[in-house]
C-alpha positions in Angstrom: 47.3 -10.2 -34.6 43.8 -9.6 -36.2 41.1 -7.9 -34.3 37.5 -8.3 -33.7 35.2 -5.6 -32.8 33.5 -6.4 -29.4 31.6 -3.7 -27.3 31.2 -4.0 -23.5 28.1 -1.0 -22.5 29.0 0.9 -19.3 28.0 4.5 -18.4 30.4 6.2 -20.3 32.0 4.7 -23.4 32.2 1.9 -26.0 35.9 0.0 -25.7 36.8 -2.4 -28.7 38.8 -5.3 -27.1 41.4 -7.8 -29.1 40.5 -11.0 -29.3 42.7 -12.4 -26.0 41.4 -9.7 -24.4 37.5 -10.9 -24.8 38.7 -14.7 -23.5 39.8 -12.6 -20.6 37.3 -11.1 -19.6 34.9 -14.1 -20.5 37.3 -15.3 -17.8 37.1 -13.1 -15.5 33.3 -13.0 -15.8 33.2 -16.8 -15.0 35.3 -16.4 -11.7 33.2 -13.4 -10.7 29.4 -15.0 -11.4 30.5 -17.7 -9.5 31.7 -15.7 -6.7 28.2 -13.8 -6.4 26.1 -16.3 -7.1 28.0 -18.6 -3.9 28.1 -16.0 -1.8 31.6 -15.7 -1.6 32.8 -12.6 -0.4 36.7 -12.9 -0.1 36.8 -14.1 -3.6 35.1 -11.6 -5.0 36.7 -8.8 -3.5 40.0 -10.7 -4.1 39.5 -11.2 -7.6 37.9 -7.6 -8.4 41.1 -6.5 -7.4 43.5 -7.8 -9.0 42.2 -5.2 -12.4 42.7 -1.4 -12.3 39.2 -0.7 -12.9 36.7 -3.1 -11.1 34.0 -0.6 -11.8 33.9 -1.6 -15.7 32.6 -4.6 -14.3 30.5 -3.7 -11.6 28.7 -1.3 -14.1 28.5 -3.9 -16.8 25.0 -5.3 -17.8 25.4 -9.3 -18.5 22.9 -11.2 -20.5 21.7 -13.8 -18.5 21.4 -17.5 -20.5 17.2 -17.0 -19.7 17.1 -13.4 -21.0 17.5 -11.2 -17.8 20.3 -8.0 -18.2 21.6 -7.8 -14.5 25.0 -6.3 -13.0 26.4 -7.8 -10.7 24.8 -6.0 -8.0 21.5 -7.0 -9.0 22.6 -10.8 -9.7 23.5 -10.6 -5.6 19.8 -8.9 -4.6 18.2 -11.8 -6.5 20.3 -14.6 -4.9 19.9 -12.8 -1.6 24.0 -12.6 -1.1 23.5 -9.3 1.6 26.9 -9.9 2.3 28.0 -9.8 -1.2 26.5 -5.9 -1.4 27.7 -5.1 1.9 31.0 -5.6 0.6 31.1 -4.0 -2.9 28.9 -1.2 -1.6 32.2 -0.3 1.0 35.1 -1.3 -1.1 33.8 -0.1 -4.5 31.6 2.7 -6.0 28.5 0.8 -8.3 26.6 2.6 -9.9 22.8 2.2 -7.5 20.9 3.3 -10.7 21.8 0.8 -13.7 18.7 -0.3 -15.0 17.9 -4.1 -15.6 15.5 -6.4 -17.0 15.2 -9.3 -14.6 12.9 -12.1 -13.9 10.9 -12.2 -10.2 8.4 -14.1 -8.7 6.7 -14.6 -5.4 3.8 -16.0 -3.7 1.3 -13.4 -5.6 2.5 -13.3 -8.9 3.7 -15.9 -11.9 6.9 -15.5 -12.9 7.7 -12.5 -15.5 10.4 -10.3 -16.3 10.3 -6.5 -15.3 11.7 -3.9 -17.0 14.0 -1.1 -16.2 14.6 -1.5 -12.6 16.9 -1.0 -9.9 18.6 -3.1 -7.3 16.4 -1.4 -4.8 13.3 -1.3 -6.7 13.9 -5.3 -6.6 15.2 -5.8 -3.3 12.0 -3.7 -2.0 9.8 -6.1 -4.2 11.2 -9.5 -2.2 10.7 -8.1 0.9 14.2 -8.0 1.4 14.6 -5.0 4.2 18.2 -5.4 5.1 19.4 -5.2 1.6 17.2 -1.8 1.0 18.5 -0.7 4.1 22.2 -1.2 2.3 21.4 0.7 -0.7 19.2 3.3 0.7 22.2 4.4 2.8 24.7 4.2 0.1 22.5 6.8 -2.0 19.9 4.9 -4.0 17.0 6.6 -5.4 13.8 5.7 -3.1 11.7 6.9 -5.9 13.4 5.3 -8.6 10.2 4.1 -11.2 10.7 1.2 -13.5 8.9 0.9 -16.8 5.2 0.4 -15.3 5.6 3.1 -13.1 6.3 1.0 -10.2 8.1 2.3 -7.1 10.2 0.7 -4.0 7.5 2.3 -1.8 4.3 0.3 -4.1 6.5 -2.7 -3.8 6.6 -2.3 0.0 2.6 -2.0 -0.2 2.4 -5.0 -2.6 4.0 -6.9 0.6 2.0 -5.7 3.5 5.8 -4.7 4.8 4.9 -1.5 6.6 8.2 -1.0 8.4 9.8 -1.0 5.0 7.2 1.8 3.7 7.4 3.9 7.0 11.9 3.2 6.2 11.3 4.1 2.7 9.1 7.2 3.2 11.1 8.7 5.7 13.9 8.9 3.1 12.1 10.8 1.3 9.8 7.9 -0.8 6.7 9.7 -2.7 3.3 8.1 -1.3 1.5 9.7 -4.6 3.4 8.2 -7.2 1.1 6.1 -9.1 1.7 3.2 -11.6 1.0 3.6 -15.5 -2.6 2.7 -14.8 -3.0 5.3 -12.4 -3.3 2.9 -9.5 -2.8 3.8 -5.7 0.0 2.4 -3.2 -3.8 2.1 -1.3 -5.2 0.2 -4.3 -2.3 -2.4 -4.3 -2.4 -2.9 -0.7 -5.9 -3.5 -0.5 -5.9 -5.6 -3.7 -3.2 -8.1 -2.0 -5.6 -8.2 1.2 -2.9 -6.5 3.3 -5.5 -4.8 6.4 -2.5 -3.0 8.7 -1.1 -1.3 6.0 -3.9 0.2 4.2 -5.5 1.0 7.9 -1.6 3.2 7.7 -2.0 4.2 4.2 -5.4 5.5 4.9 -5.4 6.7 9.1 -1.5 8.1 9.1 -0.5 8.8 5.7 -4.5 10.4 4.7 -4.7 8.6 1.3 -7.7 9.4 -1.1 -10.3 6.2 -0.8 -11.8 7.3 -3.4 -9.1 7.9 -6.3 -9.9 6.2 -8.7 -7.4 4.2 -11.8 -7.7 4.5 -15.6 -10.5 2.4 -15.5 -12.7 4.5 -13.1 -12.1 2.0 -10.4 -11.2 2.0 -6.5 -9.6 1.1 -3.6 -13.3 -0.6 -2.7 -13.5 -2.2 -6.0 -10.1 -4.1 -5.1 -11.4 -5.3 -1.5 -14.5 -6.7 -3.1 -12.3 -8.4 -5.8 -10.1 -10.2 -2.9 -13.7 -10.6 -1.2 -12.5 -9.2 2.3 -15.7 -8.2 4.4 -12.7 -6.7 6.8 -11.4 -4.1 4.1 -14.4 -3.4 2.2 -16.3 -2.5 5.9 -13.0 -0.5 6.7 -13.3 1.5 3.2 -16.5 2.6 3.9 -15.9 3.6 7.4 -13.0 6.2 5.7 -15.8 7.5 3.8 -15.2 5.0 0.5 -18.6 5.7 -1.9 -19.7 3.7 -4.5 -18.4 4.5 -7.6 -19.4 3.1 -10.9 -16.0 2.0 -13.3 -15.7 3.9 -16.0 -14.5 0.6 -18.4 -17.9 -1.3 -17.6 -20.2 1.0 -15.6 -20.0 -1.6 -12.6 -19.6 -0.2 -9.0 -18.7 -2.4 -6.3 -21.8 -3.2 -5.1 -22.5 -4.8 -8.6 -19.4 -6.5 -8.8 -20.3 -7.9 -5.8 -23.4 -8.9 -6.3 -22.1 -10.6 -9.9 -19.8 -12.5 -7.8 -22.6 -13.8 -5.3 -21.1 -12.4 -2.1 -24.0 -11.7 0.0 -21.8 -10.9 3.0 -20.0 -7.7 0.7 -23.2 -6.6 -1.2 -25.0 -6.4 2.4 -22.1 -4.2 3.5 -22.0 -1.9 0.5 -25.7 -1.6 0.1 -26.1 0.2 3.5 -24.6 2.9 2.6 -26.2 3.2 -1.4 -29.7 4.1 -2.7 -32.8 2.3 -2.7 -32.5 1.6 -6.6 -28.8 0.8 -6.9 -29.9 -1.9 -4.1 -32.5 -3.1 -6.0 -30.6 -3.7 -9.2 -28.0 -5.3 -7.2 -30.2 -8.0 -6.2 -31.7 -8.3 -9.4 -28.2 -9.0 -10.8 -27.5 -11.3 -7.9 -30.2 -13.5 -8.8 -29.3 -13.6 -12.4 -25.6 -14.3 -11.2 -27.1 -17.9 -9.5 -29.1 -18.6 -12.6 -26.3 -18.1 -14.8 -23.5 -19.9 -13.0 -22.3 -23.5 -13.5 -24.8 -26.0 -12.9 -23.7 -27.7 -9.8 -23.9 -24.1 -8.2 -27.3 -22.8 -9.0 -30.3 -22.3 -6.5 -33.3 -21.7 -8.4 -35.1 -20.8 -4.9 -32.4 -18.5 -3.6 -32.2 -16.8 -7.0 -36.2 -16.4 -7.2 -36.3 -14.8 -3.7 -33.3 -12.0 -5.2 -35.8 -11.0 -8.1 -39.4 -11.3 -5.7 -37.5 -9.0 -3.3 -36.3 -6.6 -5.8 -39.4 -6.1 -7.6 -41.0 -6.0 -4.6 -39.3 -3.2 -3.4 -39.7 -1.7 -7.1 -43.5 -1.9 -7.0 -43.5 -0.2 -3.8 -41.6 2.5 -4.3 -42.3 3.1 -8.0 -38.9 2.2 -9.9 -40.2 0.5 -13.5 -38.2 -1.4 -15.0 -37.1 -0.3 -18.4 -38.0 -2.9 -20.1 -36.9 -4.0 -24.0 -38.4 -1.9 -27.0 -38.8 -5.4 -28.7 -39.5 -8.8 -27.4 -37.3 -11.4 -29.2 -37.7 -15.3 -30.4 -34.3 -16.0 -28.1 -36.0 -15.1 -24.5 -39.3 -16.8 -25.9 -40.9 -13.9 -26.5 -41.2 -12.3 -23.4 -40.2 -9.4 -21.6 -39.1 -9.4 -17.5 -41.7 -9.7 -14.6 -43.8 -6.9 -13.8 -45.8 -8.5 -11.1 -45.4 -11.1 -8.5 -47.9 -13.0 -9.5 -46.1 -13.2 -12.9 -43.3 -14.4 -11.0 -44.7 -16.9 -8.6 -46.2 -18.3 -11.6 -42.2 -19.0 -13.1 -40.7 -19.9 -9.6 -39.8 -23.4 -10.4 -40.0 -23.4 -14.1 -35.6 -23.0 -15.3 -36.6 -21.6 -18.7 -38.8 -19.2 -17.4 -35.8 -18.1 -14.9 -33.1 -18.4 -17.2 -35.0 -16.1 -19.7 -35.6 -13.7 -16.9 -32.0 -13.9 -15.9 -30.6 -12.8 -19.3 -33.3 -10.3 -19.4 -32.1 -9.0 -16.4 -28.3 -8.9 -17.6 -29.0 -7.4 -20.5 -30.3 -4.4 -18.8 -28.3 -3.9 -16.5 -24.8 -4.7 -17.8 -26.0 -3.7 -21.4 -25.8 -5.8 -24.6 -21.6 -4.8 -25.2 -21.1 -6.6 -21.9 -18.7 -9.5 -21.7 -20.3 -11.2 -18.7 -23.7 -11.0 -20.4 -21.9 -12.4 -23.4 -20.4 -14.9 -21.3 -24.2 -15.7 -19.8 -25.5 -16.0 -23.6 -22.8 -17.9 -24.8 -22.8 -20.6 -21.4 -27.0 -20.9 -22.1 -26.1 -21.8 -25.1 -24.0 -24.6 -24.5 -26.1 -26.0 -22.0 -29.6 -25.9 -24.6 -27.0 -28.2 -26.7 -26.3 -30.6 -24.4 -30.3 -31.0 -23.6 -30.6 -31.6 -26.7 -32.4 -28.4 -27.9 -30.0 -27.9 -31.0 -31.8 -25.3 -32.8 -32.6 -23.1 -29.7 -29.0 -23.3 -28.9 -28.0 -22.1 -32.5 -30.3 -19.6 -32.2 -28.6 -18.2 -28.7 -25.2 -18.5 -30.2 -26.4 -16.9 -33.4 -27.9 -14.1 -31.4 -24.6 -13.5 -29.0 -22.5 -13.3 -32.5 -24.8 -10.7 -34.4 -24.5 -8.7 -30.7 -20.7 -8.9 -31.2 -21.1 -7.6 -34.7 -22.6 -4.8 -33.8 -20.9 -3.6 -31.2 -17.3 -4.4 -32.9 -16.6 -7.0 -30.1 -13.7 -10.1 -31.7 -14.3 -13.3 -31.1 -12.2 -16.5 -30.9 -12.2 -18.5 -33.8 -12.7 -21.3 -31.5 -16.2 -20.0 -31.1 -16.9 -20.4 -34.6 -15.8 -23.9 -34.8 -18.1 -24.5 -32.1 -21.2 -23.4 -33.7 -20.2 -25.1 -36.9 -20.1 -28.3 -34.9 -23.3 -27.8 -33.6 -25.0 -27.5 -37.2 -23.0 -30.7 -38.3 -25.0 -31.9 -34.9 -28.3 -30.7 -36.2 -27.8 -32.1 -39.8 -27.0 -35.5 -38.3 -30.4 -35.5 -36.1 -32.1 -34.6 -39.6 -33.1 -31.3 -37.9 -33.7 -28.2 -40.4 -31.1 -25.3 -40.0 -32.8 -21.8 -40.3 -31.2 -20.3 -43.6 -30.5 -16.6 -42.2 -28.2 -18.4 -39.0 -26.0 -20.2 -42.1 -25.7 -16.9 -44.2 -24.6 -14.8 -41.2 -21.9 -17.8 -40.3 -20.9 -17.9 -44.1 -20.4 -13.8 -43.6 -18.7 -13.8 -40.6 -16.2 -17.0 -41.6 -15.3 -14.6 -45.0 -14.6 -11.7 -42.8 -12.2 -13.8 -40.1 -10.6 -14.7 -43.5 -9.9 -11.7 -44.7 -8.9 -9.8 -41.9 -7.2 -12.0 -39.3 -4.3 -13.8 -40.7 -3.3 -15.3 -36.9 -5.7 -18.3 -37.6 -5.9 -18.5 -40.7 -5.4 -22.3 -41.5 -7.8 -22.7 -38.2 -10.5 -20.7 -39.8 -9.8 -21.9 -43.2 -10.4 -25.5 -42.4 -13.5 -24.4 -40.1 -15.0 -22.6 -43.9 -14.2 -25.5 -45.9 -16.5 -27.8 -43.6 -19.1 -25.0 -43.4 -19.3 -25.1 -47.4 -19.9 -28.8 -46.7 -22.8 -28.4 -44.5 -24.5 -25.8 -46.5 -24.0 -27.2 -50.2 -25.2 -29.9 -48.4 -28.8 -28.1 -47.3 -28.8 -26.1 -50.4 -28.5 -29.3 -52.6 
């Protein structure tokens, strides 16, 4: 009889089976899926019976058809089969700490696959207590940590299940472990809007408001990014302080004035300084100018900036204002008086131009939003009309990414080079300097981003067109 080489992993060893061996145990495997996956509990422990070492296949990791590597034990956690574990966990010894690669999804999250976790690391993360119970009991490790640093206790946070943490840590669970991004257990539960468990996190278990992630950010950041007035007004109560993120330089009170939430940046500026609340109504009113159309309130967003350089001219905080005025904001720098101000109330130019202004001080010229802003101004110029004004903007947000190393999608450049096809058609003449810097950047997305290659190439080709055609 010839042989074939076929290796089944389990903790210990590498076995090469004959061939009616592997139709077997492909067999076997069948019967024993199906038991699991059913629920059927005298089957299975029937069946795992009837060979000498049901461990071998307890221990196994089985490619799933979709990509997941489960054992059977994990296979029962995701089909919820409690009485399946019950059972293997007293008739047979699995190994609790087997890792697998499994997919999982719930009410918060999309479906994905995680990496490197355990039965109870999964049970904890759908909420299933009785199962954790199970395997807690028979020796599981409570502070097992899967391949992002996750924990059964974080999962328990994630769900707002606080008899499951208080379970979890009186086994011995670690409340500091934090993920690879150095968030919290208090950072997840606030960011999942969970109120009783990070009033447990914070009152019982004394949790650090203010620790902050890799990115310089906090547990208050997260409450104004779910927009709960209940969390972010509990945060501060505990002492939370306004810290500015590392990544972008935005506290929450900026973040929540950039996301117009008048309810959180009234709560948050109470307990700041007079100039971080001026600059948060300055951004708020360039937030309203900025948005989608349907949204904006030129009144409400001219009421931000008269009461923020009001305060400013009382209290004697300048503005630091641009070293050079530029053709793209018409020349002009921001208001320095009201009556500057009153004088632009209604005009949405004027206002847009002091919006942009506004952002580019205060989130700073390497800033996607303010990119964002630039790019959205620019789109709305072209569908007025104002073709050359819009190439200009667009032009100007592209020479800003150069600069500061920022990519782009190659989409954008498409864009742009529609637009001049636009402007030739309407006989309209193309400033020279906005085709050379296209023709540059086009030659550089060539050269070193083969991804879209045939996209950009295409997009060059037409450019050529347009410009032999103006050059001719």
């Amino acid at each position: 009889m010839k042989y074939i080489n076929a290796r089944v992993t389990n903790k210990t060893s590498e076995i090469v089976f004959s061939t009616s061996e592997l139709l077997k145990m492909a067999e076997f495997n069948r019967i024993l899926m199906s038991a699991v996956r059913k629920g059927d509990v005298n089957l299975l422990e029937c069946h795992l019976s009837t060979v000498v070492n049901p461990d071998l296949y307890l221990n196994q990791v089985y490619d799933e058809v979709d990509g997941p590597q489960c054992t059977v034990l994990m296979i029962a956690c995701l089909n919820r089969r409690e009485n399946i574990i019950r059972m293997l966990l007293q008739r047979f010894k699995p190994d609790l700490e087997i890792l697998n690669n499994s997919y999982f999804d719930d009410a918060f999250t999309k479906r994905q696959i995680f990496y490197n976790v355990s039965v109870l690391w999964m049970a904890a993360a759908m909420n299933n207590f009785v199962i954790v119970k199970l395997l807690v009991e028979h020796g599981a490790n409570v502070n097992h940590t899967t391949k992002t640093k996750s924990t059964p206790l974080r999962c328990a946070c994630h769900n707002g299940n606080i008899i499951m943490a208080r379970y979890l840590i009186e086994k011995g669970a670690d409340i500091h472990i934090v993920n690879e991004n150095n968030e919290t257990n208090l950072m997840v539960s606030v960011n999942y809007n969970h109120l009783d468990m990070t009033i447990y996190l914070i009152d019982e278990l004394n949790c650090d408001v203010n620790a902050c992630d890799n990115d310089g950010r906090s547990a208050l950041y997260d409450a104004v990014y779910c927009k709960s007035l209940e969390l972010v007004e509990l945060l501060l109560k505990r002492g939370a302080r306004n810290i500015r993120a590392t990544l972008d330089q935005m506290s929450p009170l900026m973040w929540a004035a950039e996301k117009r939430c008048r309810n959180l940046v009234d709560a948050i500026a109470s307990h700041c300084s007079l100039l971080e609340r001026i600059e948060a109504e300055e951004l708020f009113g360039s937030a309203i100018v900025c948005t989608l159309y349907d949204d904006r309130n030129l009144e409400e967003a001219f009421q931000c900036f008269y009461r923020a350089l009001e305060l400013r001219l009382m209290h004697n905080f300048p503005k630091v204002l641009r070293m050079a005025t530029t053709e793209i904001f018409d020349n002009r720098q921001e208001c320095q008086t009201l009556e500057e101000l009153e004088e632009n109330r209604s005009n949405l130019d004027y206002m847009y131009t002091e919006a942009l202004l506004i952002r580019e001080r205060l989130l700073g010229p390497a800033d996607k939003k303010y990119h964002d802003s630039l790019a959205y101004r620019g789109a709305v110029l072209a569908d007025e009309g104002k073709y050359v004004k819009a190439l200009l903007i667009w032009m100007f947000e592209l020479r800003l990414r150069q600069k500061y190393s920022i990519s782009f999608e190659s989409k954008q450049l498409r864009e742009i080079v529609s637009l001049i096809s636009e402007i030739l058609y309407q006989s309209i003449s193309i400033p020279s300097d906005a085709l050379l810097t296209l023709l540059a950047l086009m030659n550089e997305e060539l050269e070193h981003h083969k991804n879209d290659f045939d996209y950009n190439l295409y997009t060059m080709l037409f450019l050529n067109i347009i410009t032999a055609h103006v050059y001719i």
